[in-house]
Residue frames as a rotation matrix with the C-alpha (Angstrom) as fourth column:
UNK 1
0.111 0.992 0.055 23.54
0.973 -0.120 0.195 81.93
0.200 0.032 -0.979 80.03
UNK 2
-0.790 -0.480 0.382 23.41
0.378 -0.871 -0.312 85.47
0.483 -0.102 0.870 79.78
UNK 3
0.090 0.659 -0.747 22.01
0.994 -0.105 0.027 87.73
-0.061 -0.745 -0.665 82.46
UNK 4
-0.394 -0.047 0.918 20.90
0.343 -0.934 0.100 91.00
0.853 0.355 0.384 82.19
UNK 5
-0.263 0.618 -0.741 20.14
0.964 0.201 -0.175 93.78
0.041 -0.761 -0.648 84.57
UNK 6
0.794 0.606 -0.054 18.40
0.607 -0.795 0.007 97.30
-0.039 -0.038 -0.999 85.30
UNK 7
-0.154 -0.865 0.477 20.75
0.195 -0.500 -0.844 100.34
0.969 -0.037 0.246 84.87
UNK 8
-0.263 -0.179 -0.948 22.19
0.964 -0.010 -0.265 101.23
0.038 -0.984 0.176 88.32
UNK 9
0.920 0.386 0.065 20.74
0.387 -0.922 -0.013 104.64
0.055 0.037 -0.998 89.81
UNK 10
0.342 -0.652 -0.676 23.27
-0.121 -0.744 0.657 107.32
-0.932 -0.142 -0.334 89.21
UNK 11
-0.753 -0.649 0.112 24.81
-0.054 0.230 0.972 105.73
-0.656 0.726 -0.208 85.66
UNK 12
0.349 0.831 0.432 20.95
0.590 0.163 -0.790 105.71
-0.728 0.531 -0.434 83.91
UNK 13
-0.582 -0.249 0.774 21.35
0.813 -0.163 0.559 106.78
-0.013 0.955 0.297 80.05
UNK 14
-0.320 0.684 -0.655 19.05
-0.259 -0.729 -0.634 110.02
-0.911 -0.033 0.411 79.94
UNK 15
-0.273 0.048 -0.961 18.80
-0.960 0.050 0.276 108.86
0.061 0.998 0.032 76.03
UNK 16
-0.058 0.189 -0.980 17.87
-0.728 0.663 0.172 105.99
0.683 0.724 0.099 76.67
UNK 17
-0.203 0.369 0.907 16.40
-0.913 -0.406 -0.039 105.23
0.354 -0.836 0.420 80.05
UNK 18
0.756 0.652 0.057 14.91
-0.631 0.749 -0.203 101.65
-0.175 0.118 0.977 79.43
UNK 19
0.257 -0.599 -0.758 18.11
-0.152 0.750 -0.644 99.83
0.954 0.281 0.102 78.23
UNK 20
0.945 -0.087 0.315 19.95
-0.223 0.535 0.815 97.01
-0.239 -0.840 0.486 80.38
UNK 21
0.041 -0.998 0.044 23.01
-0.978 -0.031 0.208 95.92
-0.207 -0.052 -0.977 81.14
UNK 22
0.777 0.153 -0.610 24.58
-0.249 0.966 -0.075 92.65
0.578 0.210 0.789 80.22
UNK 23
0.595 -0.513 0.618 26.97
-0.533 0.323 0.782 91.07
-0.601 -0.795 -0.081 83.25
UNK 24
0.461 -0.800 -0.385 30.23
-0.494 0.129 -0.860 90.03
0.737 0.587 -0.336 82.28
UNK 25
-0.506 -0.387 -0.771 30.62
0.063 0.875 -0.481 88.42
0.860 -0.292 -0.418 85.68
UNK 26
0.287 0.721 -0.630 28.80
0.779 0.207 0.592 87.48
0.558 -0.661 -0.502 88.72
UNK 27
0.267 0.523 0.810 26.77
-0.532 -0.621 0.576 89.68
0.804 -0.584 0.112 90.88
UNK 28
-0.903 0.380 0.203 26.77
-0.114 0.242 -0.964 89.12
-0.415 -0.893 -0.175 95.09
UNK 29
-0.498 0.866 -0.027 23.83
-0.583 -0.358 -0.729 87.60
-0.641 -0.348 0.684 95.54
UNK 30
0.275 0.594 -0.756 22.96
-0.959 0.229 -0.169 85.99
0.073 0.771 0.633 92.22
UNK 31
0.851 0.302 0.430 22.09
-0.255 0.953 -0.164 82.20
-0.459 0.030 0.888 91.79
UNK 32
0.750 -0.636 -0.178 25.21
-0.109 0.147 -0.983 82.03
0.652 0.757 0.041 89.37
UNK 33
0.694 -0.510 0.509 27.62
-0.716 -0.565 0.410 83.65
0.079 -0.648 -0.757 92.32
UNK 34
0.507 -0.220 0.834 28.71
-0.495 0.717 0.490 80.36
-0.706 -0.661 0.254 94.28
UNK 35
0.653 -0.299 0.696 29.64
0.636 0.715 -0.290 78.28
-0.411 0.632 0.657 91.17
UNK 36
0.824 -0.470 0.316 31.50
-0.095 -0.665 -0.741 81.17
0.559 0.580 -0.593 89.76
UNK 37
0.629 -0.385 0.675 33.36
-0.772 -0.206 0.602 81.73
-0.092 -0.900 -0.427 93.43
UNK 38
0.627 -0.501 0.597 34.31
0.095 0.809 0.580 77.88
-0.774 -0.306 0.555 93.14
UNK 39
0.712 -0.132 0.689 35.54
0.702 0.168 -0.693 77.90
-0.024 0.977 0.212 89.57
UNK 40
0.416 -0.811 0.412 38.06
-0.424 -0.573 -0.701 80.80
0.805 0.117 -0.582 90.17
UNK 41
0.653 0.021 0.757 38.82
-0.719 0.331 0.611 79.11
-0.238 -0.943 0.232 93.44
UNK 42
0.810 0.127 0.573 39.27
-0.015 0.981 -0.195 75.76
-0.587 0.149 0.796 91.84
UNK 43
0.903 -0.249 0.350 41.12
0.088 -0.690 -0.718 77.48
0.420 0.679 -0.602 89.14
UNK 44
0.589 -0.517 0.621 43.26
-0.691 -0.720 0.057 79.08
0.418 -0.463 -0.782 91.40
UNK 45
0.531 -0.370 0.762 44.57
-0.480 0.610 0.630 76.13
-0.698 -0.701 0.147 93.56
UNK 46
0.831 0.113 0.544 44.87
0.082 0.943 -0.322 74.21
-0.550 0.312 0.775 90.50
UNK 47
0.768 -0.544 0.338 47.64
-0.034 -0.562 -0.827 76.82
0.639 0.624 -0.450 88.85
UNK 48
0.139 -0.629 0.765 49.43
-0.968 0.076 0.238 76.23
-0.208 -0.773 -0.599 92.68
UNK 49
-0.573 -0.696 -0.432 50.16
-0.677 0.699 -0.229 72.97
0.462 0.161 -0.872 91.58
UNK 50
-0.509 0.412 0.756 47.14
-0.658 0.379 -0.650 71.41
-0.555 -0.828 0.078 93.95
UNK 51
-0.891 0.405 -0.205 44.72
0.081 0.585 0.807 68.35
0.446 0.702 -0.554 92.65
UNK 52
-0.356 0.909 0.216 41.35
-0.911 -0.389 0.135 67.82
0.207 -0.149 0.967 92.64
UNK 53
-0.732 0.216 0.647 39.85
-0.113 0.897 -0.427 64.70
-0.672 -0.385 -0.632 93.85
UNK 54
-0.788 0.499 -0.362 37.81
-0.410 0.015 0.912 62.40
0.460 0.867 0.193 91.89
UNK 55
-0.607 0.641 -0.470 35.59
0.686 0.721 0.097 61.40
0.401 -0.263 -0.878 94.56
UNK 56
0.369 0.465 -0.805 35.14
0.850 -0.518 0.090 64.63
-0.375 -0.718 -0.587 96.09
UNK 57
0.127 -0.480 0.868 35.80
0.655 -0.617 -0.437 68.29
0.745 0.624 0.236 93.92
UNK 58
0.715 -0.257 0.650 36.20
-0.378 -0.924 0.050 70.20
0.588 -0.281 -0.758 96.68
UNK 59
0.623 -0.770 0.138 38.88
0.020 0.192 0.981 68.33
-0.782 -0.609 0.135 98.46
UNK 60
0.832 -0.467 -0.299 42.18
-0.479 -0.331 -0.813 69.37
0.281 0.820 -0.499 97.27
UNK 61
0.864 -0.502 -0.033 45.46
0.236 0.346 0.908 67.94
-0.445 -0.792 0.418 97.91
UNK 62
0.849 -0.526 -0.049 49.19
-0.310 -0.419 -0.854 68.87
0.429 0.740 -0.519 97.26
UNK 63
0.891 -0.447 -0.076 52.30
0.421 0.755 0.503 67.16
-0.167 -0.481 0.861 98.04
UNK 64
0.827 -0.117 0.550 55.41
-0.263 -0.945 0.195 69.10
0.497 -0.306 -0.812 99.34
UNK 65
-0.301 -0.759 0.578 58.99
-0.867 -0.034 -0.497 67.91
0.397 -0.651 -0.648 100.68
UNK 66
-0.871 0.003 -0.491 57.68
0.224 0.893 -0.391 64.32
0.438 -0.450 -0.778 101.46
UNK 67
-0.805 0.593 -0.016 54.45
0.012 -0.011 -1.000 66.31
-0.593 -0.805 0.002 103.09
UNK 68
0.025 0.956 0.293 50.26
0.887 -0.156 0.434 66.60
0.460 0.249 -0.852 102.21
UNK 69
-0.896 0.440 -0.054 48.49
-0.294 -0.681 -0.670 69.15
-0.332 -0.585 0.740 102.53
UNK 70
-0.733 0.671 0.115 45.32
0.679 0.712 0.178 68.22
0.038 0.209 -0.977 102.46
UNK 71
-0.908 0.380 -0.179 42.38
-0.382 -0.924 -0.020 71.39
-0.173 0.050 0.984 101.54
UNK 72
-0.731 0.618 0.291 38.88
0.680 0.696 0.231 71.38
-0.060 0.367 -0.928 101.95
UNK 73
-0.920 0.393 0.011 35.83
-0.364 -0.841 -0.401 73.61
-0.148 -0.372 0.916 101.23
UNK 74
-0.491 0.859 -0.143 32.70
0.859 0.451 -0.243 73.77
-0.144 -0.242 -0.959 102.23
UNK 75
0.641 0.667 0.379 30.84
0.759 -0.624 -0.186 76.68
0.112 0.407 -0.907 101.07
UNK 76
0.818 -0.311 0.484 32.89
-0.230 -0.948 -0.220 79.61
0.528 0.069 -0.847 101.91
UNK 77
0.424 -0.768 0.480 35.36
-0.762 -0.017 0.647 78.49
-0.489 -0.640 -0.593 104.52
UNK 78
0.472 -0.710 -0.522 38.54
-0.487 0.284 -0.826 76.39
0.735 0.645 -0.212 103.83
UNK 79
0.738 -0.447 0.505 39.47
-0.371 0.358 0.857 73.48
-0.564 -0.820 0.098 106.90
């Protein structure tokens, strides 16, 4: 879904005052943000070799030398 927004003050087109920007990736702040955040997150763990659970997508887990590690998030934080 594509999201558009106001030029920022200082960067305004003089020629052409009225045009908008189109976002190429999430804003702070926008409804979109969070799901983005996870998805590079998710992303990210998953290229380290971690898994994703099929009962739960944010619990990760990765297995090490005979150990777990065992990764969870909850909106921003990581126990």
């Amino acid at each position: 879904l594509p999201f558009f927004m106001a030029q920022p003050q200082g960067f305004t087109d003089p020629q052409h005052p009225d045009y908008v920007c189109l976002l190429h990736k999430s804003l702070y702040g926008l409804k979109q943000a969070p799901c983005a955040w996870f998805e590079k997150l998710s992303s990210t763990l998953l290229g380290f070799g971690f898994k994703s659970s099929h009962f739960d997508p944010s619990m990760f887990t990765a297995h090490h030398n005979g150990q777990i590690l065992i990764l969870l998030v909850y909106v921003d934080d990581m126990l």
